[in-house]
NUKOLZA-92039 format. One record per residue (C-alpha): residue number from 0; residue in three letters; x, y, z. Coordinates in nm, 2 decimals. Example, Ala and Ser with C-alpha at 12.3 -4.5 7.8 and 13.67 -1.06 7.14 Angstrom:
<pts>
<pt><pos>0</pos><code>ALA</code><x>1.23</x><y>-0.45</y><z>0.78</z></pt>
<pt><pos>1</pos><code>SER</code><x>1.37</x><y>-0.11</y><z>0.71</z></pt>
</pts>
This chain:
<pts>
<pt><pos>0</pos><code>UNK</code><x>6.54</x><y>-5.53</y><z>12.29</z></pt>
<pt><pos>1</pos><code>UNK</code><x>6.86</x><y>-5.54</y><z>12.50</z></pt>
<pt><pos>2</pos><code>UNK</code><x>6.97</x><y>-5.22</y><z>12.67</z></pt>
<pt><pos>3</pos><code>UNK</code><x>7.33</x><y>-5.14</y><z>12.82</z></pt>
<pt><pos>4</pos><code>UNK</code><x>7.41</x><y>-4.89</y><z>13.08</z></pt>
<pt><pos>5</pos><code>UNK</code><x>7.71</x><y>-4.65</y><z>12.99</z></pt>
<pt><pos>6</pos><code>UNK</code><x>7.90</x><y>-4.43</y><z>13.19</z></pt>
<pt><pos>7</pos><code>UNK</code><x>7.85</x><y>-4.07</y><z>13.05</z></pt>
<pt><pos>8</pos><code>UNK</code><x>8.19</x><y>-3.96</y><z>13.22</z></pt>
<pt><pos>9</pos><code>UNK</code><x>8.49</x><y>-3.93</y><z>13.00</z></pt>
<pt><pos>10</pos><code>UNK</code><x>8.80</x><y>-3.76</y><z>13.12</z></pt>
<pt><pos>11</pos><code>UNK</code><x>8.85</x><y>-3.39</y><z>12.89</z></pt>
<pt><pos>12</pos><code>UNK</code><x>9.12</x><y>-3.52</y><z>12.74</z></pt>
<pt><pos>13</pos><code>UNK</code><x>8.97</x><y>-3.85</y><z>12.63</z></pt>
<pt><pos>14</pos><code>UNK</code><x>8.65</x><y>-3.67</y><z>12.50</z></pt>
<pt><pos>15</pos><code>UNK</code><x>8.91</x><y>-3.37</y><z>12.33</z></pt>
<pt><pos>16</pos><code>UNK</code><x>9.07</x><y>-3.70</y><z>12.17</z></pt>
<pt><pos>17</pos><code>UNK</code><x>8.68</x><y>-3.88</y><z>12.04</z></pt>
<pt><pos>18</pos><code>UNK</code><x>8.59</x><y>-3.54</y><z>11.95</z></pt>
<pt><pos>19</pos><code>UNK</code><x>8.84</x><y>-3.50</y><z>11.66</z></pt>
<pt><pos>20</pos><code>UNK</code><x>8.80</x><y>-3.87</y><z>11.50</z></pt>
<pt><pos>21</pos><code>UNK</code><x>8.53</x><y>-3.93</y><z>11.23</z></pt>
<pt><pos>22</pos><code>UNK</code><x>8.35</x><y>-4.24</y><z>11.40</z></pt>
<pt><pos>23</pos><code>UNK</code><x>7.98</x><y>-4.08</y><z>11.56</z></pt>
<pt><pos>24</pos><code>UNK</code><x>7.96</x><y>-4.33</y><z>11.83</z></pt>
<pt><pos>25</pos><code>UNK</code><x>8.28</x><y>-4.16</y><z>11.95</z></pt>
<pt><pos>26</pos><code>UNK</code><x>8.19</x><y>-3.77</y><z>11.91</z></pt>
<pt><pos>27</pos><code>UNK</code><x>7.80</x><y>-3.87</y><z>12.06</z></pt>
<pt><pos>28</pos><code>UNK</code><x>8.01</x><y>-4.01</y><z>12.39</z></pt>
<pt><pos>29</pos><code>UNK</code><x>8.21</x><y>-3.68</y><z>12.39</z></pt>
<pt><pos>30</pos><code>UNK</code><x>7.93</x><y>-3.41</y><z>12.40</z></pt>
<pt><pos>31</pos><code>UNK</code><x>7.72</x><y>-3.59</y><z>12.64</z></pt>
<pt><pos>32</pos><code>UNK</code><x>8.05</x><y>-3.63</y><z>12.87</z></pt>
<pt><pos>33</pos><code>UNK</code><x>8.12</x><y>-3.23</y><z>12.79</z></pt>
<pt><pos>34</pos><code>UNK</code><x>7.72</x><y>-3.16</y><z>12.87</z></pt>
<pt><pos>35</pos><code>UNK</code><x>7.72</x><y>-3.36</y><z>13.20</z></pt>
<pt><pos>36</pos><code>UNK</code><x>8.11</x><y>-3.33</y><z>13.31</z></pt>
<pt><pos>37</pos><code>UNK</code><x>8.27</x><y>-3.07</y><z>13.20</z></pt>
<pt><pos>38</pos><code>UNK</code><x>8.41</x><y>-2.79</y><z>13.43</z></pt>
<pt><pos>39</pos><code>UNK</code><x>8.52</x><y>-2.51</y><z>13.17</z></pt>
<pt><pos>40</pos><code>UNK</code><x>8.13</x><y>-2.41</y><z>13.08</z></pt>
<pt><pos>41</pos><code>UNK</code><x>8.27</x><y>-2.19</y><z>12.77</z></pt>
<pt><pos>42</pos><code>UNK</code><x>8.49</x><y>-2.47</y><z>12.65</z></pt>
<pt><pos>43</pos><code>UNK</code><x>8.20</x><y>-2.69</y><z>12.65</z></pt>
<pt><pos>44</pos><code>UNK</code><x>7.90</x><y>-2.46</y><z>12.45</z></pt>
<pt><pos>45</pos><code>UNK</code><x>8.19</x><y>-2.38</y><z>12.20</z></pt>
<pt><pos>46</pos><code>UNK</code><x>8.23</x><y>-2.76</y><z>12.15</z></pt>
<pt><pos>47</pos><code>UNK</code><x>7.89</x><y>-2.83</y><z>12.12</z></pt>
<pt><pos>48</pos><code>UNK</code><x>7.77</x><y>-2.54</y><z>11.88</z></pt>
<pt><pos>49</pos><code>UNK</code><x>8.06</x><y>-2.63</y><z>11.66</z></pt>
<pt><pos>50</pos><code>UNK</code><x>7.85</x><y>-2.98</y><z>11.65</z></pt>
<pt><pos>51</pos><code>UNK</code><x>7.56</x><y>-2.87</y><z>11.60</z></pt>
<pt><pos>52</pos><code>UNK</code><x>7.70</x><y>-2.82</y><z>11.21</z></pt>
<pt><pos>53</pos><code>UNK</code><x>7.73</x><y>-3.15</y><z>11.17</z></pt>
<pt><pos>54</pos><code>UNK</code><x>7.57</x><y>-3.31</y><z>10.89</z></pt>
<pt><pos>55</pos><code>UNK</code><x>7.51</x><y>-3.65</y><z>11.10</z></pt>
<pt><pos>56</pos><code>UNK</code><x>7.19</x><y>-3.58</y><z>11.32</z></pt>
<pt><pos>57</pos><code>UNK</code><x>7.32</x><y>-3.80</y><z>11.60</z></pt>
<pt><pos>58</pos><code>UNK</code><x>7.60</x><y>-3.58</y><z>11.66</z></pt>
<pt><pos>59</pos><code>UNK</code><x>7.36</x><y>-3.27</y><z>11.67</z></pt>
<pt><pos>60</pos><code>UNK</code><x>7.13</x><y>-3.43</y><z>11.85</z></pt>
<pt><pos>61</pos><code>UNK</code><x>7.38</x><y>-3.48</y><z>12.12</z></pt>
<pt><pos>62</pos><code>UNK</code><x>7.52</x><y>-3.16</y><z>12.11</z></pt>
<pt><pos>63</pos><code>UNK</code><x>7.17</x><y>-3.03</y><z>12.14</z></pt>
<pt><pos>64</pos><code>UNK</code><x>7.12</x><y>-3.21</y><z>12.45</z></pt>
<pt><pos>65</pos><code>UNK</code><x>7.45</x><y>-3.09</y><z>12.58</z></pt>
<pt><pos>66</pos><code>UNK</code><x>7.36</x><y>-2.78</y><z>12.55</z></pt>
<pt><pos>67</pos><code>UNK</code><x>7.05</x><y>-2.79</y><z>12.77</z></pt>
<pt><pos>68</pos><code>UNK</code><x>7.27</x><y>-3.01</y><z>13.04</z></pt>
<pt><pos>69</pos><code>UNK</code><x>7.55</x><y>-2.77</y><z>13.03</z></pt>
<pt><pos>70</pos><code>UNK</code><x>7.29</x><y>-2.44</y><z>13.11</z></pt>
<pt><pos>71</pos><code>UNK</code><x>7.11</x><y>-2.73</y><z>13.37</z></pt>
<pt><pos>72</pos><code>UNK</code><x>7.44</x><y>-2.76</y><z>13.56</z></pt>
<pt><pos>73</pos><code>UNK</code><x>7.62</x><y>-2.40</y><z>13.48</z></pt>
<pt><pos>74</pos><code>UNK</code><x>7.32</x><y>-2.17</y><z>13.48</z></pt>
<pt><pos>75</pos><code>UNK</code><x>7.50</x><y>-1.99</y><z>13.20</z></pt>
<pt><pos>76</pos><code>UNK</code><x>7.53</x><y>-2.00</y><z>12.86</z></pt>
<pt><pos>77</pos><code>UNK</code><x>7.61</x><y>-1.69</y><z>12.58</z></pt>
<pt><pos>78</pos><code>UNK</code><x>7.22</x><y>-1.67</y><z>12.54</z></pt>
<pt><pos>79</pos><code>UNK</code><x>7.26</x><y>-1.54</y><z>12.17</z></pt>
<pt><pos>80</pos><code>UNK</code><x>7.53</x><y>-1.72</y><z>11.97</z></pt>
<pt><pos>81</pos><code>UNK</code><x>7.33</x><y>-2.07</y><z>12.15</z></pt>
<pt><pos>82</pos><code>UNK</code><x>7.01</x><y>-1.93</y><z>12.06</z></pt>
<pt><pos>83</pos><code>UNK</code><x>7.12</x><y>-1.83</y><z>11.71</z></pt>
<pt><pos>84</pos><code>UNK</code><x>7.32</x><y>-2.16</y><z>11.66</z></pt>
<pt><pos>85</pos><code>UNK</code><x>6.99</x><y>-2.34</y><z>11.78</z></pt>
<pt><pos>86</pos><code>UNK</code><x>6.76</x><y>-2.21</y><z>11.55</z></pt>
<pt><pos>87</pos><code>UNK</code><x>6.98</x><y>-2.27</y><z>11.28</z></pt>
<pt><pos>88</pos><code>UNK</code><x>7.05</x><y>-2.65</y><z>11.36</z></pt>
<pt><pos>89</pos><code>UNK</code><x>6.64</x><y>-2.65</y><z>11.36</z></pt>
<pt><pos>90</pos><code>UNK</code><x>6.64</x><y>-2.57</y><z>11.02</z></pt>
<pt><pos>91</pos><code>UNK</code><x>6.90</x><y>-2.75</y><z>10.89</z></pt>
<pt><pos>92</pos><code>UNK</code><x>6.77</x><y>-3.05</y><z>11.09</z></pt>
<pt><pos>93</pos><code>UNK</code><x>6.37</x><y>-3.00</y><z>11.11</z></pt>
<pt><pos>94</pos><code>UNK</code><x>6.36</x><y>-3.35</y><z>11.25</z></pt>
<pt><pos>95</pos><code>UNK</code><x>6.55</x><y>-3.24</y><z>11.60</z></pt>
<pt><pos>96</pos><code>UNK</code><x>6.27</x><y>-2.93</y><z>11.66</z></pt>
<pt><pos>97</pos><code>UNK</code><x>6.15</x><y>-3.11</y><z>11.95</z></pt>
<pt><pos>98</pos><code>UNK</code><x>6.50</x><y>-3.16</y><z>12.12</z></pt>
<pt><pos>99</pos><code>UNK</code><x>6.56</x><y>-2.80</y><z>12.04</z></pt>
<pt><pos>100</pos><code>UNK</code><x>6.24</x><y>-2.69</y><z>12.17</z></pt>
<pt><pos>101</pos><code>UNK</code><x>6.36</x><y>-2.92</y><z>12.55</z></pt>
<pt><pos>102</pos><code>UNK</code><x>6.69</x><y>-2.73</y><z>12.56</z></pt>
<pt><pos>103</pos><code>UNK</code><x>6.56</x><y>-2.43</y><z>12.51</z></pt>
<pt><pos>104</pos><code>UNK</code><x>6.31</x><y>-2.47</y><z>12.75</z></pt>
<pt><pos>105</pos><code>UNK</code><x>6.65</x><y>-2.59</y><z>12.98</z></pt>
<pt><pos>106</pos><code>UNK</code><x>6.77</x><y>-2.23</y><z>12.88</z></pt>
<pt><pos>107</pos><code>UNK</code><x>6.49</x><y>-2.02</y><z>12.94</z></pt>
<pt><pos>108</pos><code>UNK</code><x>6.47</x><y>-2.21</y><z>13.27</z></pt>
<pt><pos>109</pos><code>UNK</code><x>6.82</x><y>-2.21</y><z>13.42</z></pt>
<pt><pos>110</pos><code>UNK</code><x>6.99</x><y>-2.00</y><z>13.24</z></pt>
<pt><pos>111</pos><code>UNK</code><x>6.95</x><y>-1.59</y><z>13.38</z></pt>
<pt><pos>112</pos><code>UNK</code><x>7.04</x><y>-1.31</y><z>13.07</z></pt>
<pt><pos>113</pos><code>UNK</code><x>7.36</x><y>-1.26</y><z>13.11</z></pt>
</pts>
């Protein structure tokens, strides 16, 4: 097994661009960009609970894990439409409970009730 470093950091409007093709690869590189990068904390949750829709579970999986970076490195996140957009990924995708069950740990510790 061969493993490859790869820069995280996309500019917005590169990851706004990956984010409306169809190719995964693309959209993954784009919400783990948005959950480590971006400034506009909103912007970013809105992006990635829009993803977590998605019937491909790489892409919800890395909006998943978005989502924890994004309440890591803001401290704030709209506690109920992510917590409600959560648990419904979780059923729709039973297989990502335990990357659900790390970002909401992320949540509950970084991120104060708003």
């Amino acid at each position: 097994m061969s493993l490859s470093y790869q820069d995280p950091s996309i500019p917005h409007d590169q990851a706004v661009q990956f984010l409306s093709t169809n190719d995964p690869r693309l959209i993954v590189s784009a919400l783990i960009s948005t959950g480590l990068n971006e400034t506009d904390w909103s912007w970013a949750q809105n992006i990635c609970i829009e993803h977590l829709n998605n019937s491909n579970e790489d892409i919800v999986s890395a909006a998943i894990t978005a989502l924890g970076h994004i309440a890591r490195r803001h401290e704030r996140l709209d506690l109920e439409i992510t917590e409600k957009a959560l648990k419904e990924a979780q059923l729709k995708h039973p297989s990502l409970a335990g990357n659900i069950a790390d970002t909401l740990d992320d949540i509950e510790m970084f991120v104060s009730n708003n």
